[in-house]
C-alpha positions as a printed NumPy array, in Angstrom:
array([[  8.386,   8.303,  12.347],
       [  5.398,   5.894,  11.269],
       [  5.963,   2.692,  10.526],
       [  4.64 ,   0.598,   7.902],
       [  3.376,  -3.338,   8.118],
       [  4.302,  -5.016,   5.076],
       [  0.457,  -5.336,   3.839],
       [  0.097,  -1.359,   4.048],
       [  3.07 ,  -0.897,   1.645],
       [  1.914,  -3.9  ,  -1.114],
       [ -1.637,  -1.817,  -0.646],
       [ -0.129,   1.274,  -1.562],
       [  2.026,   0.044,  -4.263],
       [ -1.143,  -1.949,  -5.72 ],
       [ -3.084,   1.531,  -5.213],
       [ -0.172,   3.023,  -7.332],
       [  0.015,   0.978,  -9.741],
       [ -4.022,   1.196, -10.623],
       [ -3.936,   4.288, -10.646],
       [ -1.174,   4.367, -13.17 ],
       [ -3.795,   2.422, -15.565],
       [ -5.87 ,   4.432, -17.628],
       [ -7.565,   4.584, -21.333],
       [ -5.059,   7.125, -22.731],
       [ -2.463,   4.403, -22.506],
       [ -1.743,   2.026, -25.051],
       [ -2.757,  -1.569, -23.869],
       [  0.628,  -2.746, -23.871],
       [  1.246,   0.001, -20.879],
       [ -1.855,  -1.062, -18.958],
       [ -0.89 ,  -4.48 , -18.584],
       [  2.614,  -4.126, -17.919],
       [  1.025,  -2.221, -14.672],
       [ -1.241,  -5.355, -14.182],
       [  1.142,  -7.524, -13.833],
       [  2.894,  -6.633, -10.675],
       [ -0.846,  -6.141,  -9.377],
       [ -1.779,  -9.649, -10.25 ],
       [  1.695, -11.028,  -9.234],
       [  1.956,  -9.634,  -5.625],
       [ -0.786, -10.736,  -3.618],
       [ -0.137, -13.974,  -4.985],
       [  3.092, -14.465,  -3.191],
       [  3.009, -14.599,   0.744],
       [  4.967, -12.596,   2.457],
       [  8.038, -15.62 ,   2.336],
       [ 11.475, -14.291,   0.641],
       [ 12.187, -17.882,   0.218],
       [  9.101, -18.349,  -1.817],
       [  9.248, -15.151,  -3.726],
       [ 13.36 , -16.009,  -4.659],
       [ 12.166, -18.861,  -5.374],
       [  9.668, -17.706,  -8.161],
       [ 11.818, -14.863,  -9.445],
       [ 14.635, -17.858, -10.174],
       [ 11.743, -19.358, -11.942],
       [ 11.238, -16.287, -13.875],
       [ 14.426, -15.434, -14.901],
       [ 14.632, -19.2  , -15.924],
       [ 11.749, -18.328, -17.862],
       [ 13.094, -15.465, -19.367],
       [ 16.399, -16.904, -20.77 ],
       [ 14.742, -19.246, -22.568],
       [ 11.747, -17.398, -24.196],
       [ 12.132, -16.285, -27.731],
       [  8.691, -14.599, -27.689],
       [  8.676, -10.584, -27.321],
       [  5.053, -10.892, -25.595],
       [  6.045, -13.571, -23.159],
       [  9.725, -12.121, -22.63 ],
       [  7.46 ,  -8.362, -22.113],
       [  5.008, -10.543, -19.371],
       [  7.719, -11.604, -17.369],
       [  9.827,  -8.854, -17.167],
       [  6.89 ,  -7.01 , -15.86 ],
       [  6.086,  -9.701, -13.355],
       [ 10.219,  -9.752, -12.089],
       [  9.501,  -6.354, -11.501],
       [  6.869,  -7.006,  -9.005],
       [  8.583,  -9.514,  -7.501],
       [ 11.955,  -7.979,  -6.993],
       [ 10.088,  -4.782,  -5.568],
       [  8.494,  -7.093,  -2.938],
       [ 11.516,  -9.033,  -2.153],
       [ 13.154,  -5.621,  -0.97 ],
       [  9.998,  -4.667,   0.945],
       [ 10.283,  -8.132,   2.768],
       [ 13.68 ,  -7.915,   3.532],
       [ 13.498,  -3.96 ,   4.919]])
């Protein structure tokens, strides 16, 4: 069984999600794949940190009344709540 470091798992994910982004989608669907790529590498590898920030974000979220924001964030809790179960695997 191979094991995986954390950084080789955000690298594939990242490598996923670019490769999910292409010119036949509408640009809506690009950036919601963005997102998480812009959104994980900026978080260390600290669940305290990244519970931190998806508090923040859900914070965030209950109080937006904009569909484009609201759309943003949901897209960048995604990425977050992916990496806090990588972290705490």
């Amino acid at each position: 069984m191979e094991i995986f470091t954390l950084q080789q798992i955000i690298d594939e994910r990242i490598s996923f999600l670019k490769e999910q982004i292409n010119q036949d989608n509408k640009p809506e669907v690009n950036k919601t794949f963005q997102l998480p790529i812009e959104v994980i590498p900026s978080v260390d590898d600290d669940i305290e940190k990244v519970e931190s920030i998806i508090l923040q974000r859900k914070t965030l979220l209950k109080n937006s009344n904009d569909f484009c924001e609201s759309d943003r964030l949901f897209a960048e809790l995604e990425g977050l709540e992916w990496l806090q179960r990588q972290i705490a695997r």
